[in-house]
C-alpha positions, 0 to 999 in steps of 0.5 A: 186126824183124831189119835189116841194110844192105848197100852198095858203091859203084856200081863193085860195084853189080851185086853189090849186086843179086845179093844183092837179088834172090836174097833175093827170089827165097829168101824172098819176102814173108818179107823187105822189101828197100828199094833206095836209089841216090845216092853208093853203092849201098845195100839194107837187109833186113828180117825178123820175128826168128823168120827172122833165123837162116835170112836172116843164114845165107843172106846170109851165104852170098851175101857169100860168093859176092859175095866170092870171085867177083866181088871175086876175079875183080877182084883177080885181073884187077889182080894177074896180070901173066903173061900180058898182057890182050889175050891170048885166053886171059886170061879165060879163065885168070881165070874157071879161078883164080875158082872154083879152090879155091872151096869152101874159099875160102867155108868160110874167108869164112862163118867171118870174116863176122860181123853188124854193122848196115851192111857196107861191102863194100869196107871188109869186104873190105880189113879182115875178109877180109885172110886171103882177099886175102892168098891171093890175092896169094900165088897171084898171086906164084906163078903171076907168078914162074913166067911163064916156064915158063907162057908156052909154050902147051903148057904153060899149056894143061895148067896150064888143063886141070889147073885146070880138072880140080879144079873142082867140078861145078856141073851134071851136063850140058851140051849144046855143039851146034856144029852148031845155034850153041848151049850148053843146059843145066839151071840150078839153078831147073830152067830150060832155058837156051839161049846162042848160041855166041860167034864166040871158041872162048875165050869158049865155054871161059870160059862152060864153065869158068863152068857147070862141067858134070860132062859135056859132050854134044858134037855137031860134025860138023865137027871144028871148033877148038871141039871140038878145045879142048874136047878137050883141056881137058875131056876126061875129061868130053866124050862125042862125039854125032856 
């Protein structure tokens, strides 16, 4: 039998449980995944040895996401100080730096993830992935000591729209209906997925920026402020349906 633990404290719990349930949901009865909840937050994993290849490769690829998502959309909430907090576009920028540069990013995660027995992912994090954080904190210095020239809005606008430009494609479409309230789409089980559309033009970019469809079916009659953003930040991948 082929173990491993996996724990956080509880500030990363959510984490924890994305890994759970997507082993789960990959392997089935093939893997025994117990949960344990006290001062940290703590799965162990177990296999018979002719699947520990396929489940070591696939967690690992699952730290990776863990890693440079949610540890990186943290790092980067704490250490850009450009644009202040309560600016609406904010999260926005935080959710375009996140996936910015990702496939590299897990390439460089999978080759320093290493087995051990038990992975503290915070510990893991501030000791094994030190090359990860401290790109992190390079990108962050970048953008911090060039806030004068990304504070006007036209410019950051084409900062975010170039950002958003190089990502790489998550779904090949999305419908965005203002017209019915509502952003529907294909997720990778091959569900239909329907989400209300929020009353903040910028939360719907953030959930756009976070789907990273290849096109977007518009339908707005109105010629709304959401469409007029969309517009201009995703342009290229935009086909109008009214």
């Amino acid at each position: 039998m082929w173990e491993i633990t996996i724990k956080s404290k509880p500030s990363y719990k959510d984490s924890v449980l994305y890994i759970k349930d997507m082993l789960i949901s990959q392997f089935n009865k093939r893997v025994i995944v117990g949960q344990y909840n006290a001062e940290w937050c703590c799965i162990s994993i177990g296999t018979e040895d002719k699947y520990k290849t396929q489940v070591w490769d696939y967690l690992k690829r699952l730290l990776c996401d863990v890693f440079c998502t949610h540890f990186k959309a943290e790092f980067l909430h704490n250490n850009i100080t450009f644009i202040q907090k309560d600016n609406p576009y904010f999260n926005a920028f935080i959710k375009v730096y996140t996936y910015f540069d990702l496939e590299l990013e897990h390439s460089i995660c999978y080759r320093l993830i290493d087995y051990t027995s038990t992975i503290i992912l915070e510990s893991y994090f501030a000791f094994k992935l030190s090359v990860l954080k401290n790109k992190w904190k390079d990108l962050c210095a970048i953008t911090n000591n060039n806030s004068s020239v990304f504070l006007s809005s036209e410019t950051f606008l084409s900062l975010l729209k170039f950002l958003i430009d190089n990502l790489n494609y998550k779904l090949d479409s999305v419908v965005v209906s203002v017209d019915d309230n509502c952003i529907s789409y294909i997720d990778s089980l091959n569900n239909q997925v329907l989400v209300e559309l929020d009353k903040n033009d910028v939360k719907v970019i953030c959930t756009l920026i976070e789907l990273s469809p290849k096109q977007i079916l518009l339908h707005d009659k109105s010629y709304s402020s959401l469409k007029r953003l969309i517009l201009q930040l995703f342009d290229g991948r935009v086909k109008n349906c009214t």
